[in-house]
Backbone as CSV, one residue per row, in Angstrom:
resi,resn,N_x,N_y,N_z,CA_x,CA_y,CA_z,C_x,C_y,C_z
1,UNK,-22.259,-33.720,-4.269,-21.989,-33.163,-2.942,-21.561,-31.704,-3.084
2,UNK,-22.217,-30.971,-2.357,-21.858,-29.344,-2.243,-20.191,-28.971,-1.696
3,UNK,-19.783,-28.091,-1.611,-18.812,-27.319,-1.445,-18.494,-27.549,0.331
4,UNK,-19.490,-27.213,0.776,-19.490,-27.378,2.502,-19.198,-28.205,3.034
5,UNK,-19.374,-29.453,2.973,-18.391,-30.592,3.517,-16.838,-30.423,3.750
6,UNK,-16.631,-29.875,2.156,-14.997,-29.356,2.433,-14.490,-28.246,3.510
7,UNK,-15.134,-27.332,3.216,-15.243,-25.983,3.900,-15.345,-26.153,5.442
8,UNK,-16.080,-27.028,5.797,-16.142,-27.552,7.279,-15.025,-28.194,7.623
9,UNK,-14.570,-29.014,6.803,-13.071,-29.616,7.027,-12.017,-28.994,7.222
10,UNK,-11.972,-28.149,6.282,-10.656,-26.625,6.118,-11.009,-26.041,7.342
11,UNK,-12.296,-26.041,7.941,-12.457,-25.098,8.872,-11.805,-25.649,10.266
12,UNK,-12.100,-26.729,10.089,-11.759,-27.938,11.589,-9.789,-28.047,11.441
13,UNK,-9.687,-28.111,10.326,-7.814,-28.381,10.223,-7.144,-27.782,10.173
14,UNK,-7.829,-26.328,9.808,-6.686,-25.327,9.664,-6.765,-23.973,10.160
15,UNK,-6.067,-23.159,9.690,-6.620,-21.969,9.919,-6.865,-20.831,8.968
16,UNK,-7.034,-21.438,7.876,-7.148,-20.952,6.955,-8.988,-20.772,6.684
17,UNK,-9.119,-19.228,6.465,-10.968,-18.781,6.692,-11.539,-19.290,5.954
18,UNK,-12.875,-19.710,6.449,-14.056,-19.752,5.251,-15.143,-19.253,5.536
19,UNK,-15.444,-18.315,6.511,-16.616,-17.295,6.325,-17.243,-17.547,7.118
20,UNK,-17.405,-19.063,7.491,-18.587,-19.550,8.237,-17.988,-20.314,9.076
21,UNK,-19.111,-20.833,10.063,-18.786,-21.945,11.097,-19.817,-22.837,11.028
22,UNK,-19.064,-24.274,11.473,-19.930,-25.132,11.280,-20.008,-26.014,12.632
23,UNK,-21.022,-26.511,12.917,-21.136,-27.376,14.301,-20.356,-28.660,13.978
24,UNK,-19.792,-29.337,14.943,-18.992,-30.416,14.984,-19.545,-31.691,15.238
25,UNK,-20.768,-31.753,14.439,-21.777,-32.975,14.070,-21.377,-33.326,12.625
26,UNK,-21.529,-31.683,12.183,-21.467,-31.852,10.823,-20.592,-32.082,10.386
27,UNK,-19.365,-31.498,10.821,-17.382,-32.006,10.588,-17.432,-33.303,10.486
28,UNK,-18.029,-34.254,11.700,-17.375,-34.996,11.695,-18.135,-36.435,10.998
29,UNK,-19.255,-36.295,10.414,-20.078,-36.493,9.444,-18.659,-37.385,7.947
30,UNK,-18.256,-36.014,7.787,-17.363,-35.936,6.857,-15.965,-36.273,6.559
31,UNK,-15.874,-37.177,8.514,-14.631,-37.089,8.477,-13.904,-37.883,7.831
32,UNK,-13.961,-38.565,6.604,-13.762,-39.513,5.762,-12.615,-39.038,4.750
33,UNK,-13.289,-37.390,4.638,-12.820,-36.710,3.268,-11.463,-36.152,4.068
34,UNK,-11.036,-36.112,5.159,-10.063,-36.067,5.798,-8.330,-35.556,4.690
35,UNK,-8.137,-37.070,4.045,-7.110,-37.027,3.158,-7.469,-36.210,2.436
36,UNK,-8.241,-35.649,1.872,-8.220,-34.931,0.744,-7.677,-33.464,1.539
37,UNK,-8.331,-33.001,2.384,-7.975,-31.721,3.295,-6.455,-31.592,3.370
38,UNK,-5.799,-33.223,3.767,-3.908,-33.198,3.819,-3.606,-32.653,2.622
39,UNK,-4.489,-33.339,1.325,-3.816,-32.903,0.110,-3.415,-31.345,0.168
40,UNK,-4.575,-31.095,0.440,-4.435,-29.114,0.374,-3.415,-28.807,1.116
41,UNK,-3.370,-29.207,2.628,-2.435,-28.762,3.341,-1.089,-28.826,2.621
42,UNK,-0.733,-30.083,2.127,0.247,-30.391,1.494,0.818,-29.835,0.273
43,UNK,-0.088,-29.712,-0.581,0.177,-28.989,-1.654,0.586,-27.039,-1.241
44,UNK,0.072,-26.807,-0.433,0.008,-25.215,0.025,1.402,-25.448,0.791
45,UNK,1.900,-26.161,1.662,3.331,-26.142,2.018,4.241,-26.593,1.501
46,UNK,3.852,-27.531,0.662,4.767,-28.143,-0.442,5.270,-27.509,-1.096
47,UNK,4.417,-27.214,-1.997,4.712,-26.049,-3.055,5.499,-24.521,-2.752
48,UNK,4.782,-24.213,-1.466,5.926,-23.385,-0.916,7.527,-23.304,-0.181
49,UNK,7.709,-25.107,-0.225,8.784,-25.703,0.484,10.164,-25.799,-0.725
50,UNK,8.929,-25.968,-2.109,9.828,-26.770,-3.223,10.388,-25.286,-3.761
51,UNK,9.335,-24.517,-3.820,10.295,-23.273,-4.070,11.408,-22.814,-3.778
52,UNK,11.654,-22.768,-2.001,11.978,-22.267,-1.456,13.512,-23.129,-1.673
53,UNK,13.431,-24.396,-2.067,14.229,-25.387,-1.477,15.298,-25.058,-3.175
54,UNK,14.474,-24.403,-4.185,15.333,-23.730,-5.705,15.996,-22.422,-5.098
55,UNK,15.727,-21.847,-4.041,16.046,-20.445,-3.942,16.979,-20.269,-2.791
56,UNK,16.955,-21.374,-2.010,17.976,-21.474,-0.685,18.741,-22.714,-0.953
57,UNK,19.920,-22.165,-0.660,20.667,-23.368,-0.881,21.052,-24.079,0.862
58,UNK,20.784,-23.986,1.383,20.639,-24.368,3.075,19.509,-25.290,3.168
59,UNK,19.886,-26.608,3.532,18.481,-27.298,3.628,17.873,-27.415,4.832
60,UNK,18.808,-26.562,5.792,18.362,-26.919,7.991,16.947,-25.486,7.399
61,UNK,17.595,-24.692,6.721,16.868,-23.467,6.721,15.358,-23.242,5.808
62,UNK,15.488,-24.377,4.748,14.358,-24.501,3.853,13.494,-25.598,4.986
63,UNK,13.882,-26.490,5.986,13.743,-26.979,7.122,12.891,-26.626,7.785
64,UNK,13.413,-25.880,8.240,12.738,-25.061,9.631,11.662,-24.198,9.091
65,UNK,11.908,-23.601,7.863,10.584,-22.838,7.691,9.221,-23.630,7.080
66,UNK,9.554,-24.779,6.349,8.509,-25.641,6.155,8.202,-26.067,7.491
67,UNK,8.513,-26.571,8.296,7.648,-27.333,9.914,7.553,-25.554,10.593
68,UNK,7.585,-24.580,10.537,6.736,-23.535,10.972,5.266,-23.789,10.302
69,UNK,5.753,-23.596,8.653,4.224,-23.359,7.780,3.445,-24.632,8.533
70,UNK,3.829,-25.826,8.503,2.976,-26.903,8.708,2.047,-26.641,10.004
71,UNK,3.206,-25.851,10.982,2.533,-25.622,12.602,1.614,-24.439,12.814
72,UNK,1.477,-23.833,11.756,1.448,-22.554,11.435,-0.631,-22.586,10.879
73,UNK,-0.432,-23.119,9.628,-1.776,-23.577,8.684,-2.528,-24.751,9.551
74,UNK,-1.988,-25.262,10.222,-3.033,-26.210,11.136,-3.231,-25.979,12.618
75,UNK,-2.985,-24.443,12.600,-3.045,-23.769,14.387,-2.244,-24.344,15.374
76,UNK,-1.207,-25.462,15.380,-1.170,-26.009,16.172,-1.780,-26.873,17.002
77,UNK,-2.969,-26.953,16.793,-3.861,-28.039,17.107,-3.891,-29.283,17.923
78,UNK,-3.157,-30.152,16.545,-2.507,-31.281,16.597,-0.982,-31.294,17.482
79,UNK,-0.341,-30.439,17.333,0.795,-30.527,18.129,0.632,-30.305,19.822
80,UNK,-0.666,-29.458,19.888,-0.782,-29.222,21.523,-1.381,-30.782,21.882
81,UNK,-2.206,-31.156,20.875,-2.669,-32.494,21.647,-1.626,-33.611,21.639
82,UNK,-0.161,-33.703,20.639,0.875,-34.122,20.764,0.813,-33.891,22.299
83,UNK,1.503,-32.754,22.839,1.869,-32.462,24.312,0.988,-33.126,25.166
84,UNK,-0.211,-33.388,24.958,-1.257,-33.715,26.306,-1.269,-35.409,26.214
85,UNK,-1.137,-36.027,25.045,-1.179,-37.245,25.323,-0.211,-37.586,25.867
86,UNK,0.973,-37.264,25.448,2.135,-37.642,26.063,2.215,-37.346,27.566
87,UNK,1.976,-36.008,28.076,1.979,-35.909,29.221,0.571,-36.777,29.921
88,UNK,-0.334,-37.481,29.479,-1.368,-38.147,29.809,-0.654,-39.378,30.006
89,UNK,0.208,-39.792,29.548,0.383,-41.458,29.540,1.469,-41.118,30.131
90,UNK,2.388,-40.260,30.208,3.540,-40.719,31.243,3.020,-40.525,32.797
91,UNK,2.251,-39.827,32.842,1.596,-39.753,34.377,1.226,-41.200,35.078
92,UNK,2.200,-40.750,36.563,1.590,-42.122,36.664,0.631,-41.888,37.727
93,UNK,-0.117,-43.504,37.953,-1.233,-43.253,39.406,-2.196,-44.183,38.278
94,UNK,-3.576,-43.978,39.039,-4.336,-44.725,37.839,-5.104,-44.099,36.441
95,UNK,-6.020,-44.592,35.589,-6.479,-43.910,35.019,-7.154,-42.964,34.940
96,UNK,-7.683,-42.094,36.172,-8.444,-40.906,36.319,-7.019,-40.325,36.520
97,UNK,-5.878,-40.293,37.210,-4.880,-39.777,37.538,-4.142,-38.984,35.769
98,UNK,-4.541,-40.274,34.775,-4.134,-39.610,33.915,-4.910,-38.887,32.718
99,UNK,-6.236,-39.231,33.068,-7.013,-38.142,32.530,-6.691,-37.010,33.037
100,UNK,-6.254,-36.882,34.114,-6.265,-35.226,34.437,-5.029,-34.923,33.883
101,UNK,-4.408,-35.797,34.271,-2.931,-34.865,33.243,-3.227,-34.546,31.482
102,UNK,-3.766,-35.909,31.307,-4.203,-35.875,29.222,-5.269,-34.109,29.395
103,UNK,-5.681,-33.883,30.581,-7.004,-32.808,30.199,-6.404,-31.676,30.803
104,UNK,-5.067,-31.444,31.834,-4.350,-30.734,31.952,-3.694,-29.299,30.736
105,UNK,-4.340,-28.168,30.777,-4.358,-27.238,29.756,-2.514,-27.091,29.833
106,UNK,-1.643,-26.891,31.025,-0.583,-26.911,31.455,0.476,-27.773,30.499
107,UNK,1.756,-27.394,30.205,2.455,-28.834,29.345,3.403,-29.347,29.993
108,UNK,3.334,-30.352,30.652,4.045,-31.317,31.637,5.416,-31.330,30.627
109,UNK,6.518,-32.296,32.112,7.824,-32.630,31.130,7.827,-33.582,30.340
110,UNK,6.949,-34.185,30.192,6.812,-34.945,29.114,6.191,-34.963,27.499
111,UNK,5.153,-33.853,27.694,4.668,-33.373,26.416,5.475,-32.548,26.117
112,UNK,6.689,-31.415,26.797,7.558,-30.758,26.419,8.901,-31.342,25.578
113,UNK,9.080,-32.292,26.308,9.804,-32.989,25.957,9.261,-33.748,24.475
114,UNK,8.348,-34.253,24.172,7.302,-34.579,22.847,7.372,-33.596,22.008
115,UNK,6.918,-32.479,22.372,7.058,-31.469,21.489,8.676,-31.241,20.869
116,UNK,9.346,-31.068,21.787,10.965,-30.868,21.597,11.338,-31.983,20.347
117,UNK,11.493,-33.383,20.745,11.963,-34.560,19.729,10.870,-34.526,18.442
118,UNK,9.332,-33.581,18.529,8.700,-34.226,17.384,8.756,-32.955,16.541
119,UNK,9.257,-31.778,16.868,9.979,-31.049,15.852,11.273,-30.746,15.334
120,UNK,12.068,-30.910,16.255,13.494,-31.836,15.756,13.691,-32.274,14.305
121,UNK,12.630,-33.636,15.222,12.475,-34.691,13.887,11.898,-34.218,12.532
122,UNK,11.320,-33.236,12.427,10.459,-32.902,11.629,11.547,-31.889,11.059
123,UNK,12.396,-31.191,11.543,13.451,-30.240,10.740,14.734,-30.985,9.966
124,UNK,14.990,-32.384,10.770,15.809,-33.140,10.339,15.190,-34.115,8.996
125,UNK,14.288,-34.634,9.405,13.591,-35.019,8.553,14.073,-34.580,7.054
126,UNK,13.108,-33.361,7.068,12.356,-32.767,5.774,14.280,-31.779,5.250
127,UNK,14.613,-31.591,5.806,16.376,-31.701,5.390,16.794,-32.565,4.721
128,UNK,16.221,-33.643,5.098,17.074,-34.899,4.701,16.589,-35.054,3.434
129,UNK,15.250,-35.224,2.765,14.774,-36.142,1.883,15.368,-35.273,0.703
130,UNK,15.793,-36.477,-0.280,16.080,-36.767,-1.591,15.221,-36.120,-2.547
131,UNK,14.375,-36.731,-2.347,12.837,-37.411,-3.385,12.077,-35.860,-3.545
132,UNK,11.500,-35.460,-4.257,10.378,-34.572,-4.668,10.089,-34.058,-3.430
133,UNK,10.458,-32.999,-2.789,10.052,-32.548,-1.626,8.320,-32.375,-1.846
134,UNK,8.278,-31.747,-2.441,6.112,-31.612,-2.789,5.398,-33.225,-2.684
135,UNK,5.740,-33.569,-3.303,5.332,-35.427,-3.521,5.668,-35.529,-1.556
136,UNK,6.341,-35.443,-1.233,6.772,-35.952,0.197,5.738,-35.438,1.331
137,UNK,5.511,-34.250,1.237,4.866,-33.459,1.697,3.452,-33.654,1.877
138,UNK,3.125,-33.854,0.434,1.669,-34.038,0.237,0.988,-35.556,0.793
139,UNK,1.610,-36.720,0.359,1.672,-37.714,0.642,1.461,-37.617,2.175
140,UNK,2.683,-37.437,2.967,2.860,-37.643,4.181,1.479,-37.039,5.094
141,UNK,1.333,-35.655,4.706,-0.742,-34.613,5.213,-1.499,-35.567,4.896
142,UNK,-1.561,-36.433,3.737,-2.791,-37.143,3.628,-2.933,-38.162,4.437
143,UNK,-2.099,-38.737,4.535,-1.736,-40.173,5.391,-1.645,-39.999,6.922
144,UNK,-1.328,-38.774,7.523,-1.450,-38.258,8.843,-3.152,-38.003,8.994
145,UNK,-4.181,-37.468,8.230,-5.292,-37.594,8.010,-5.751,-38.313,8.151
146,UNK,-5.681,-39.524,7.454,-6.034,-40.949,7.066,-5.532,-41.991,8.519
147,UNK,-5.077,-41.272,9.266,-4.646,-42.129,10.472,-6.054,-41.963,11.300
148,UNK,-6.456,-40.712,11.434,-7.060,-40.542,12.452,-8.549,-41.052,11.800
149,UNK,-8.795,-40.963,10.749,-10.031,-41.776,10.175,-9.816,-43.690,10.775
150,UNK,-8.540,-43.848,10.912,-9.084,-45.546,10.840,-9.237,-45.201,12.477
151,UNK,-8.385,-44.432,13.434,-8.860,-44.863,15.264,-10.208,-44.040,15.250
152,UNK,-11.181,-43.560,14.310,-12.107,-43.063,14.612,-12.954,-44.548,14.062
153,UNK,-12.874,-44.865,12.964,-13.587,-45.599,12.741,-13.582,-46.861,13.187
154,UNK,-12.200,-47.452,13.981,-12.242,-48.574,15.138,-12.330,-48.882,16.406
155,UNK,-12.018,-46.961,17.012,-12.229,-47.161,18.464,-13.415,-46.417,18.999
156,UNK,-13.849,-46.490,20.250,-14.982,-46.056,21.110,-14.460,-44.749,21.199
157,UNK,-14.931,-43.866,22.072,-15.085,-42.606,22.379,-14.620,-42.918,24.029
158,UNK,-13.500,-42.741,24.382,-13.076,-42.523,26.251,-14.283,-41.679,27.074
159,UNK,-14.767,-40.656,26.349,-15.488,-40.070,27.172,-16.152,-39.203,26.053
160,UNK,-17.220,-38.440,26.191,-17.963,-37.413,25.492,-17.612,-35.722,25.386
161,UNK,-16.160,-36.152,25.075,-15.292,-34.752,24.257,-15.300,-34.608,22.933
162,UNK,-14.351,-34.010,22.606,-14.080,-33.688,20.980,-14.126,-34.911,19.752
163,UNK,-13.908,-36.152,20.584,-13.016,-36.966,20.084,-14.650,-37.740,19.385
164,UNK,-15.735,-37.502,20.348,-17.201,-38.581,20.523,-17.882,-38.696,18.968
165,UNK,-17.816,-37.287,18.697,-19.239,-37.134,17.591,-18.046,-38.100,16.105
166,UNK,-17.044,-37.766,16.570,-15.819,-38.614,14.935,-16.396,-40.336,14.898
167,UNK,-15.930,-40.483,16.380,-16.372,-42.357,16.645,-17.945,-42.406,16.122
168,UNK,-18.534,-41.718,16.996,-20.062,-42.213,15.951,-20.568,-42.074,14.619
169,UNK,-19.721,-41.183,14.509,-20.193,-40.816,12.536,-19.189,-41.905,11.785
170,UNK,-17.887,-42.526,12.518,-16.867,-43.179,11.379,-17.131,-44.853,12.011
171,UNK,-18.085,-45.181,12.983,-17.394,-46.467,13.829,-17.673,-47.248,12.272
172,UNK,-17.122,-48.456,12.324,-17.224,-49.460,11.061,-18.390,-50.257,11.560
173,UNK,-19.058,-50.253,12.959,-20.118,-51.019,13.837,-21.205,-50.541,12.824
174,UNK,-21.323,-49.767,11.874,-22.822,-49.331,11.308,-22.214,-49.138,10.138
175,UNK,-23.025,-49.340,9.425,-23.231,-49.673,7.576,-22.514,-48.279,7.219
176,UNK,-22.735,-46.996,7.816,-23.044,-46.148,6.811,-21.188,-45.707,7.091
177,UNK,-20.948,-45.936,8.603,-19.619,-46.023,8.627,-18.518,-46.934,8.074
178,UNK,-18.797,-48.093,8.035,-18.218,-49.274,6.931,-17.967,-48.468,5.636
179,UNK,-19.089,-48.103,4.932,-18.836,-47.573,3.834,-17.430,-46.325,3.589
180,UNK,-18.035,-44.821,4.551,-17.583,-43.892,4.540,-15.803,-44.765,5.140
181,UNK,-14.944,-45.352,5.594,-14.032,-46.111,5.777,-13.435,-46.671,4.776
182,UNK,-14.548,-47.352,4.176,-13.690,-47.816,2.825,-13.060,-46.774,1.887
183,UNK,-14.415,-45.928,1.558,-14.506,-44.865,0.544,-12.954,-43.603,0.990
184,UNK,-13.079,-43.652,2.491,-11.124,-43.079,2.689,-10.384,-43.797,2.305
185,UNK,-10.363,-45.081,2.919,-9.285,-45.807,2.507,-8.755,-45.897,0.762
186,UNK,-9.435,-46.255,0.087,-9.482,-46.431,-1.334,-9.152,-44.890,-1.603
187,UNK,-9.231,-43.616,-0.919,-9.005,-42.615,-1.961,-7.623,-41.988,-1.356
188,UNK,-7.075,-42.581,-0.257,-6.100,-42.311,0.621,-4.866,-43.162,-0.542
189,UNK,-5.546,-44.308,-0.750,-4.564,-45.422,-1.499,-4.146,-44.678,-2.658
190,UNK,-5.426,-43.886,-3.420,-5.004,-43.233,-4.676,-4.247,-42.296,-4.655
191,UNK,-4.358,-41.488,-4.040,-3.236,-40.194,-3.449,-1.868,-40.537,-3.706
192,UNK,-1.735,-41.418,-2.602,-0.186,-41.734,-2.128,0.216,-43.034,-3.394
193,UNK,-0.788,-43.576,-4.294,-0.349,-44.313,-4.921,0.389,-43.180,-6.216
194,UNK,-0.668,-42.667,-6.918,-0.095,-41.726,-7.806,0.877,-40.935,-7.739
195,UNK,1.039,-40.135,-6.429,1.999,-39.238,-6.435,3.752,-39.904,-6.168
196,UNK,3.227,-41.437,-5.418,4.576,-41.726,-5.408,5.130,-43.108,-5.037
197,UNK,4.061,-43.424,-5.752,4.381,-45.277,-6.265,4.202,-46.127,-5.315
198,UNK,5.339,-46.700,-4.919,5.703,-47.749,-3.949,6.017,-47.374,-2.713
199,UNK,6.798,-46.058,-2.794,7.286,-45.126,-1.108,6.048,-44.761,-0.931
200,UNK,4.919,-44.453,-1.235,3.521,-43.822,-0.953,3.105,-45.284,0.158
201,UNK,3.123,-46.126,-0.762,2.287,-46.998,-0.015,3.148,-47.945,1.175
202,UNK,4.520,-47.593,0.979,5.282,-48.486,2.118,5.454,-47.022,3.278
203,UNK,4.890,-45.600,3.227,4.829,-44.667,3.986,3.118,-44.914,4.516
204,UNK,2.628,-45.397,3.992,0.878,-45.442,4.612,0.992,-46.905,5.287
205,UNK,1.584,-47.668,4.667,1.430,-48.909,5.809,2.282,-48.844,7.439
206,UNK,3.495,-47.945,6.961,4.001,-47.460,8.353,3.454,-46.749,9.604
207,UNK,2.708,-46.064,8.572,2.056,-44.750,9.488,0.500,-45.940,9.936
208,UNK,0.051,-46.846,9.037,-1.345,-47.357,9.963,-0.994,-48.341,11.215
209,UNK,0.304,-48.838,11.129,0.478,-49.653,11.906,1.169,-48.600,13.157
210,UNK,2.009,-47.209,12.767,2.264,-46.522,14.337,0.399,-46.031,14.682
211,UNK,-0.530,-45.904,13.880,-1.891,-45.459,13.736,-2.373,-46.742,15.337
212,UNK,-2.361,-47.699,14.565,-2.895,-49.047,15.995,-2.294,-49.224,16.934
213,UNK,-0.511,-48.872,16.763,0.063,-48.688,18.158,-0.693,-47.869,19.246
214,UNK,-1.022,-46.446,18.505,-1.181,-45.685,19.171,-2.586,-45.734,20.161
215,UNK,-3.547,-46.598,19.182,-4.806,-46.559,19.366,-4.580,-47.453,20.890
216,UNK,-3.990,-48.894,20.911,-3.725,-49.506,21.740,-3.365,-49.120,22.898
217,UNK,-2.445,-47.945,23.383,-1.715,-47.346,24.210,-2.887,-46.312,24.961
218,UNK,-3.768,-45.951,23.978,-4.792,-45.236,24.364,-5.943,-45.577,25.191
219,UNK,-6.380,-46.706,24.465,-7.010,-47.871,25.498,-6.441,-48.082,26.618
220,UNK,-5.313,-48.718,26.462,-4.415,-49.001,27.359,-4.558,-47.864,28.697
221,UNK,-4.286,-46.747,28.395,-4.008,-45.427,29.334,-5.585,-44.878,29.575
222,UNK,-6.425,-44.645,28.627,-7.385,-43.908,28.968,-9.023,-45.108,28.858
223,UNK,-8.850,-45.873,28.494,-10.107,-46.391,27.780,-10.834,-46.362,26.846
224,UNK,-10.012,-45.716,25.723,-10.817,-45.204,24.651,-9.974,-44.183,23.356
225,UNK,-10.618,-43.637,23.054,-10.313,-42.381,21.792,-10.551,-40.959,22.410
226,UNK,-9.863,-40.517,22.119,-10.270,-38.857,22.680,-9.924,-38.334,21.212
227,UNK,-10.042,-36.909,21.224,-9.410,-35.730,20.074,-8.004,-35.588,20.465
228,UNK,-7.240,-35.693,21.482,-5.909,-35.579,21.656,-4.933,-36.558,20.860
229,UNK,-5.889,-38.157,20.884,-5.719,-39.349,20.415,-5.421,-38.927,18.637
230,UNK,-6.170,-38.514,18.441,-6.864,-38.031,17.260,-5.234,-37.243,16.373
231,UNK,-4.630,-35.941,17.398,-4.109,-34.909,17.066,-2.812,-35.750,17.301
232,UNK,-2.372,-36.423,17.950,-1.220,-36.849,18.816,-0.905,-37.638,17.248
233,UNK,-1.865,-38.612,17.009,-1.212,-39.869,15.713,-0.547,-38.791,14.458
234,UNK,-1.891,-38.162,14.189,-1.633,-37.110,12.843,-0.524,-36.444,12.800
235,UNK,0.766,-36.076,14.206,1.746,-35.729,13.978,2.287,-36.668,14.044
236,UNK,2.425,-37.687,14.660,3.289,-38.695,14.311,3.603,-39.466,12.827
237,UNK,2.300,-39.721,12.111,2.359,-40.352,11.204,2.707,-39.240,9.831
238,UNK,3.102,-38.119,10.096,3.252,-36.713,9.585,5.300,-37.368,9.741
239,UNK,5.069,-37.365,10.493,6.881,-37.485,10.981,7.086,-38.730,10.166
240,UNK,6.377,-40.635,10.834,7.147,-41.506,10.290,6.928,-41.251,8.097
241,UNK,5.782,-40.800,7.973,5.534,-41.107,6.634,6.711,-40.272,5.848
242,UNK,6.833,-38.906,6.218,8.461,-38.445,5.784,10.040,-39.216,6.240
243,UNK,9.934,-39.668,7.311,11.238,-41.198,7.627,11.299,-42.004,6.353
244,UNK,9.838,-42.134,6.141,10.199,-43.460,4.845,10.374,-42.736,3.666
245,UNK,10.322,-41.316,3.211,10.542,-40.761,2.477,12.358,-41.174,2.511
246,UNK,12.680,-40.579,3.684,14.173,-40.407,3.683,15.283,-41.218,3.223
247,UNK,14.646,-42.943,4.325,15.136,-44.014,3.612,15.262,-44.819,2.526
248,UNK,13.829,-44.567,1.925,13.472,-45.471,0.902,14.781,-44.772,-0.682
């Protein structure tokens, strides 16, 4: 496999350049290799976290500047679609009522409020942990990745947005998606197995099961999968997979 698969990925997750652009057939083709993209993310903030964390003795402050980098290298993306789901599902009325809020460019009090507790959490968090801040880090990007591969590869598409071309390239309904599913799963397992044993894998079973909550709630609210769906889990499971860092 060539170089470009990746490059399309880096291009879709972050904001970090690669020269080119790629159509979002082809992204999402690929969206399998997902975890590996966290790795990078992870390792590039990690590594700049673990430094930082030898050179400051303040951990609110080695804190806060790691969940900038994180919000920072992935455009925000994921965190604006944090805001829209949330403000999508607290809306009430029926389900067109809350498509317009989920498609609402505006950030209701409820995605404000989302945003508010899910960086909080994310400064308190990454303060807190014990354990190999890099190992924590990295782990946790891949597995926030690896979320949005399984609601792509189990749920429908709500409608023909961002979210459509992921469901048809990952559904598990066709062979070639079955495969590309496994082939994450199994390399998602290796990641988080190597870098950190037993907390790796009791942080990925946390994060797949808030992964089906979420998927459920989505159905539930919209009928389906969107890209908000998509962005909304990946910070969450970004947050619980560092929780189990904390406790374990």
């Amino acid at each position: 496999m060539s170089i470009g698969p990746l490059l399309a990925l880096i291009s879709f997750l972050t904001i970090i350049p690669v020269n080119r652009s790629y159509q979002l057939d082809y992204t999402a083709r690929y969206m399998f290799l997902f975890p590996l993209i966290g790795l990078i993310i992870g390792f590039i903030v990690g590594s700049i976290t673990f430094l930082l964390n030898n050179l400051i003795s303040n951990a609110w402050i080695v804190a806060l500047i790691a969940t900038l980098l994180l919000l920072i290298i992935t455009g925000m993306h994921h965190t604006d679609a944090l805001a829209d789901f949330a403000d999508g599902v607290m809306a009430k009325g029926s389900r067109d009522d809350k498509l317009k809020a989920l498609r609402d460019p505006a950030v209701g009090s409820a995605g404000a409020t989302a945003l508010i507790l899910y960086i909080a959490g994310l400064i308190v968090t990454i303060s807190s942990i014990n354990a190999n801040i890099l190992v924590a880090i990295i782990v946790s990007e891949s597995i926030a990745k690896y979320t949005m591969v399984i609601q792509a590869s189990l749920g429908k598409a709500a409608w023909e947005g961002i979210g459509a071309p992921f469901t048809k390239a990952m559904s598990i309904k066709d062979k070639s998606g079955r495969y590309k599913f496994i082939v994450s799963t199994l390399l998602t397992i290796l990641i988080v197995y190597i870098l950190a044993l037993d907390i790796g894998i009791y942080a990925l079973i946390t994060s797949m099961v808030s992964a089906l909550v979420m998927l459920l709630i989505a159905y539930r609210n919209f009928g389906g999968v969107s890209g908000d769906l998509f962005g909304a889990t990946n910070e969450l499971a970004r947050l619980v997979s560092l929780i189990v860092f904390v406790i374990s």
